[in-house]
C-alpha positions in Angstrom: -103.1 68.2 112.5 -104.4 68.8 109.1 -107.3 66.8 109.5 -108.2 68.6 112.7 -108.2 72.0 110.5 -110.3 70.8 108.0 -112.7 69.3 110.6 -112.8 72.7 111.9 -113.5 74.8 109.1 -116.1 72.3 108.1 -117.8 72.8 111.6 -117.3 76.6 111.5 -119.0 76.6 108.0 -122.3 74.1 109.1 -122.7 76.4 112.1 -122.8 79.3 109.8 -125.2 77.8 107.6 -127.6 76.3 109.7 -128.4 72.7 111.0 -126.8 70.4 107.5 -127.2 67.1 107.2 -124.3 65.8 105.1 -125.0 62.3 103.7 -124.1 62.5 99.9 -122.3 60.1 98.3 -118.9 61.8 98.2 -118.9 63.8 101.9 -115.3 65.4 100.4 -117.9 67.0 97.3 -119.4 68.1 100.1 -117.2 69.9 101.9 -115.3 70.8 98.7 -118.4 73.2 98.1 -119.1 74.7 101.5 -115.4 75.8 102.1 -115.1 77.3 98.1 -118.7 77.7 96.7 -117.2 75.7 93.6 -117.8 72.2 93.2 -118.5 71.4 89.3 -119.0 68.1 88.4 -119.6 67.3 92.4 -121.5 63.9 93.6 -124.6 66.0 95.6 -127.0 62.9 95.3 -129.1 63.0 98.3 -127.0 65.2 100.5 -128.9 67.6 102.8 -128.5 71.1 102.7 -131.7 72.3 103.8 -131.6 76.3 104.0 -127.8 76.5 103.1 -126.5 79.7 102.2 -125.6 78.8 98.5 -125.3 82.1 96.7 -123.5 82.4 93.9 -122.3 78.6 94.2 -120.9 77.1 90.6 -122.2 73.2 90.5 -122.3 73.3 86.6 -122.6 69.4 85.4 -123.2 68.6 89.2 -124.8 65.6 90.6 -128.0 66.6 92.9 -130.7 63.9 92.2 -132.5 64.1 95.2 -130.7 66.4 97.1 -132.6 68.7 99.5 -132.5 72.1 98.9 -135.5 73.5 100.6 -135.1 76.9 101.9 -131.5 77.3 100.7 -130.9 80.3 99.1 -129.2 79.8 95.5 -129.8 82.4 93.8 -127.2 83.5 91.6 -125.6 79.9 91.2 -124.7 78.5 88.1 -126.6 75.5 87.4 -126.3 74.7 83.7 -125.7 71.2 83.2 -127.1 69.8 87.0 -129.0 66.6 87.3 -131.2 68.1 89.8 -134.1 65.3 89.3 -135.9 64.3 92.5 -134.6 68.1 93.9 -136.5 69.5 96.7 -136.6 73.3 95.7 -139.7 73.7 98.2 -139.1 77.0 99.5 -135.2 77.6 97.8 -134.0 81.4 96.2 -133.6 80.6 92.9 -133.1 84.6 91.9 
């Protein structure tokens, strides 16, 4: 039963942010950051998230080598510390 709510919020929270493509290397990171907008420390690596709404999202020390983040909208996130090489920022709100 618990399962099925999670499941649930995670599909209520993709919908809301538009078409994700989750394939990181630690998918409970993933959802750890679209249900609270904190995930410090997270495994990102390569996980999709192509024009997520992640305002004001704390990922300090996270893991996003090449994560997409084109046309996502981060401005105001706390970044300090991120591994963000191999990011695509094409397009993302940084401010």
């Amino acid at each position: 039963m618990m399962r099925l709510k999670h499941l649930t919020i995670l599909a209520v929270l993709i919908s809301l942010t538009g078409q994700l493509s989750v394939r990181a290397e630690n998918p409970q990171h993933v959802r750890r950051l679209l249900e609270t907008k904190e995930c410090r420390g997270c495994n990102l690596g390569n996980v999709n998230l192509r024009g997520a709404d992640l305002r004001d999202v704390d990922l300090r020390d996270a893991y996003l080598a090449g994560a997409n983040l084109e046309q996502a909208d981060l401005s105001g996130a706390k970044l300090v510390g991120a591994d963000m090489s191999d990011t695509n920022l094409i397009s993302a709100k940084l401010v």
